[in-house]
C-alpha positions, 0 to 999 in steps of 0.5 A: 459474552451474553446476547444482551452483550452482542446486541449492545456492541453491535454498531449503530444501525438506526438509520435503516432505509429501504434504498433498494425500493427507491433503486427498484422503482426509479429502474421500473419507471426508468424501463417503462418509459423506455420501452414506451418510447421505442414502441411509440417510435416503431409504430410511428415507422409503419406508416408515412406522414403525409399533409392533408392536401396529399390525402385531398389529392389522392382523393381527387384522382381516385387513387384510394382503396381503403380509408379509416378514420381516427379522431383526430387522424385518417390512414389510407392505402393507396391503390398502388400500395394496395397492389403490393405484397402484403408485407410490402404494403405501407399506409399513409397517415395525415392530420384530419380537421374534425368538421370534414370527417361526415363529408368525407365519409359519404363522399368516399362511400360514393366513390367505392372506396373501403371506409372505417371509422374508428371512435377513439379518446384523445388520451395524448394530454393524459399521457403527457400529465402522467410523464410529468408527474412522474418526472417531477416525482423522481426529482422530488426522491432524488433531492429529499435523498441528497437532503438526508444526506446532508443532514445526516454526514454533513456532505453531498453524496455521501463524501462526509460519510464515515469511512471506517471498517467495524471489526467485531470480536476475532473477526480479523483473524489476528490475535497476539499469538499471531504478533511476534518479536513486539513483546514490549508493544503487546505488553502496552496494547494488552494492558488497555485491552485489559482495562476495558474488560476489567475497569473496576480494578483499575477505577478502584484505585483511582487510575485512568484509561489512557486516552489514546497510543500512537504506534510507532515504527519502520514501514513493515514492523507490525503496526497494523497488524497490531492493531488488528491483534487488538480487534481480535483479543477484545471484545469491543467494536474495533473501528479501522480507518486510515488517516488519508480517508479523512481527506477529501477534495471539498473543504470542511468533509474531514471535519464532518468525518470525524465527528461522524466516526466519534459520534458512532464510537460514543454510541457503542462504548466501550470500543477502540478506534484506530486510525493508520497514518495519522500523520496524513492528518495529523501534519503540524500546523505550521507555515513553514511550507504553507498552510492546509485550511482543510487539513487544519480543520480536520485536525482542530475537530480530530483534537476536540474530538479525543479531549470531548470524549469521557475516559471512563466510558471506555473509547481507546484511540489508537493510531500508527505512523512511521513520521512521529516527527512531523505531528502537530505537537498538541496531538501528543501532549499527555491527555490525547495520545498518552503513550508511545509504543515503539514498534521496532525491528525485532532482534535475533529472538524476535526474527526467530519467533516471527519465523515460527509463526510464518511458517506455522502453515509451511510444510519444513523439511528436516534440514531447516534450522530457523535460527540461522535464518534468523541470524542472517536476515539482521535488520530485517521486519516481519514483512520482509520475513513473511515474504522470505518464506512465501518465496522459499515456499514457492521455491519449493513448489518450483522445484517439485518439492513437498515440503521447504528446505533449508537450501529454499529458504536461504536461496530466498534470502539471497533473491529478497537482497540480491535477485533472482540468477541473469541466465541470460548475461554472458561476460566475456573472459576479462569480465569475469576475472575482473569481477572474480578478483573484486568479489575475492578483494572483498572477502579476503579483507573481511576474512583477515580481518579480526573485526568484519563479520564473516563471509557465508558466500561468494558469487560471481553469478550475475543477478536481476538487482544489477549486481554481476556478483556478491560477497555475502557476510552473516553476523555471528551474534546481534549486536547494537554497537559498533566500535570506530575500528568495527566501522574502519573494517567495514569501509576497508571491506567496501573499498576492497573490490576497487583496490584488487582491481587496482592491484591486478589489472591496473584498471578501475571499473564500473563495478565498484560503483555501489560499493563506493556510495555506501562507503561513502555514506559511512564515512559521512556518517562517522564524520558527521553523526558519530563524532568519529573525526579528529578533525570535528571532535565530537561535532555532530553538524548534521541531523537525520530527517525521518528516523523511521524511514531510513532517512538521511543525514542533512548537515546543519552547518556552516559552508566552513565546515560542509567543506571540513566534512568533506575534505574529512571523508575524503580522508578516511576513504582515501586511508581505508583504501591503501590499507586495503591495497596494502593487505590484499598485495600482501597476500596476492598468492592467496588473491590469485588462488582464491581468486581462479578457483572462484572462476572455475566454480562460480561460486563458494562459500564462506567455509571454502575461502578460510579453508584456503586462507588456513591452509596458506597460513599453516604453510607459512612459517615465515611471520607476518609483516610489520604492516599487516601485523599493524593494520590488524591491531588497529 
């Protein structure tokens, strides 16, 4: 890019003023009349005020030894004073009328006494003039100040101003290639940014910049990071501002913010403004919970301001937010934001790609196979992955280690879902059988089970997250559907722990706490939104709020069938758990041997449970019940 170039998509910087002169002089003035006060009062604390019947009186008795006359004032010494220590020696000091200083004089001189006459301006009313004048000039920089400002932000002290951070060309530090797994949100971003290089080829065809693109996502999938890419593939003024900014205590400041923001962009076009959680602005304008004038205000300017602008002069407004569903609907008619590009959560390729650009800067040891990684942290954003393997990196320093190894990162994995190992909680014998047979009541309905994902480990180790063990299953492949046995596999998964606890020490325990609520938020799911009950059919009584946020499911539905829904999930966890209880009393041998070898070791993998469960089917030749045999072909 050329100079002229450079110099056209510099921002705006019109508006120079020397504010650090102002700062300098106020301060300068500030100190002088600061020190002049403290010099003023230390030379005042020298001497002591007295009237002038206290000098006539001293005179009188002949007490004086030294006398000087100013204009308007006499400083003596009294012969007792006279008679101390010099350093201890303090004068008086009087108001003198100015007709008796002649007499005065002549009359002290007669008496012996040590007289100076000192011939001095009266300067007290200039001083006085120049501190008014002074002040009365500060005050006149302090409101022509605050005037400026109001003419120029539309707000006092600078609360109208516009808040964005300008980016110029790579100056973020993000490009594409640092955004992985949004293939199909770089593809959208690229085309805009495309078309404020390349116009032409656009306009010669009669096609239209898109006016603006909301990204939309789960918290941590890359919007931001986005849009920062953005700022650093084109070379245009990037202007970054969130929407919360734009909020301000005093009514009409966010309105004056935006057409600050606009009128800034319009100067240096083409150019792309992106504003993050917009939807702390851009909130639908209903009554429904009451009404926000200010926040109406700011949002009425923010919609003028997209339709005021010309498309062909190249202004792209970007914006992101996890709650598309609560903007204001004129915000996403066609003409505002024209596009909606879903920022997703990356699948297993995706994950992958996003590992290899975390740990582009990360010294790997051999052994570290990304892909496994990858296949186990399902569901996770490129938050969560970024984070992964900072903590496996400082694993690795931990451990006195050069480089991360496989073991680091899966151990980091288990420290983001889990925590890091209690060192300190010590359970007592029945304890740890107690939980040894929950976490293997787990296991061995998912490992018999030809619909559950896998188990990778077994822990009876107590952990920071509450939990006294874990039972980790990894998904062999990605999958995007589950079938209505897949989800009966998994509740009778959950439920599999309180059922072995049932079966072996007749108890029920604290311990199955966690896994009966999410149980339980199956069950409802499956009920409520999937269409999965005989009893509802295909009904879906409920709706789910905040899809991006991982919201629940809010039933929207008569008292008739809240109570249905309920009597039906009761149902389906009541039956999941006696099947559980009916595979886990089936095989109670392989309960009891997985289950004390789980004790002595305190934890094992996935490859050492179903070398057990082989082991004990290679030793069985009996057949298999006809109830197990019928549960594992439902």
């Amino acid at each position: 890019m050329d100079n002229n170039q450079q110099k056209k998509n510099q921002p705006p910087n019109d508006e120079k003023r020397p504010k650090g002169i102002w700062f300098a002089l106020i301060a300068t003035v500030a100190v002088i009349l600061i020190v002049s006060s403290l010099f003023s009062a230390i030379k005042g604390s020298q001497f002591k005020n007295t009237t002038y019947s206290d000098f006539l009186a001293a005179m009188k008795a002949d007490n004086l030894a030294e006398v000087e006359f100013q204009y308007d004032r006499v400083l003596y010494l009294t012969k007792e004073a006279a008679a101390l220590p010099p350093s201890q020696q303090k004068a008086c000091t009087t108001g003198l009328p100015a007709g008796d200083v002649m007499r005065l004089a002549e009359e002290l001189d007669t008496m012996g006494v040590t007289v100076n006459q000192v011939v001095t301006e009266d300067n007290s009313m200039i001083i006085m003039i120049l501190y008014y004048v002074i002040m009365f000039a500060l005050l006149f920089v302090f409101m022509r100040s605050i005037a400026k400002r109001f003419s120029g932000d539309g707000a006092m002290g600078g609360i109208g101003g516009n808040k964005a951070k300008v980016y110029m060309e790579k100056q973020t530090g993000v490009t594409f290639r640092d955004v992985a797994g949004q293939d199909e949100a770089k593809e959208s971003l690229q085309e805009i940014i495309d078309f404020l290089h390349n116009p032409k080829k656009y306009t010669e065809i009669g096609a239209k910049l898109p006016k603006g693109a909301l990204l939309v996502g789960s918290p941590g999938t890359g919007k931001t990071l986005l849009a920062k890419a953005v700022a650093g593939e084109a070379d245009v003024p990037f202007f970054s501002i969130s929407g919360s900014d734009f909020v301000e205590m005093f009514v009409g400041v966010g309105a004056s913010r935006v057409r600050s923001l606009f009128q800034q962009a319009a100067k240096v076009a083409p150019c792309i403004v992106f504003i993050d959680e917009i939807d702390a602005v851009g909130r639908s304008r209903d009554t429904k919970f009451g009404s926000n004038t200010e926040q109406e205000q700011t949002l009425n300017q923010l919609l003028g301001e997209i339709d005021g602008f010309d498309s062909s002069k190249g202004i792209v407004c970007l914006a992101a937010t996890n709650r598309p569903e609560i903007l204001d609907k004129a915000l996403l008619r066609p003409g505002r934001f024209d596009r909606r590009i879903i920022v997703d959560r990356p699948n297993l390729q995706g994950r992958l790609d996003t590992l290899k650009v975390h740990t582009r800067k990360i010294r790997l040891s051999e052994d570290v196979d990304l892909k496994k990684i990858a296949q186990a942290t399902a569901g996770a954003v490129g938050a969560d992955l970024a984070n992964l393997v900072n903590e496996a990196a400082l694993r690795a320093v931990r451990k006195g280690r050069k480089a991360v190894t496989q073991e680091d990162l899966l151990v980091s994995f288990e420290t983001v879902i889990a925590g890091t190992e209690k060192k300190n909680t010590v359970l007592t014998d029945t304890e740890k059988r107690l939980v040894a047979y929950h976490e293997v009541g787990h296991a061995l309905i998912a490992a018999l089970e030809k619909d559950a994902q896998p188990v990778s480990k077994i822990t009876i180790v107590p952990h920071t997250s509450g939990a006294l063990g874990y039972t980790m299953q990894m998904p062999e492949e990605e999958k995007y559907l589950q079938t209505a046995q897949e989800l009966m596999t998994e509740l009778r998964t959950l439920v599999g722990g309180r059922a072995a606890e049932q079966i072996v020490f007749g108890v029920q325990t604290t311990g199955a706490a966690n896994d009966i609520q999410r149980a339980t938020s199956l069950a409802r799911n499956m009920v409520t939104l999937y269409g999965m009950s005989d009893a509802l059919g295909l009904m879906a009584p409920a709706s789910v709020g905040h899809e991006y946020l991982e919201g629940q499911a809010y039933l929207e539905c008569s008292q008739e069938t809240s109570a249905l829904v309920d009597k039906e999930v009761g149902r389906l966890l009541g039956k999941c758990y006696e099947e559980a209880k009916a595979v886990l009393t089936a095989n109670r041998a392989l309960l009891d041997e997985i289950s004390q070898y789980l004790l002595l070791k305190e934890t094992i993998t996935g490859d050492e449970l179903m070398a057990y469960i082989h082991a004990d089917k290679a030793s069985n030749t009996d057949a298999p019940s006809a109830e197990t045999e019928d549960f594992a072909e439902e």
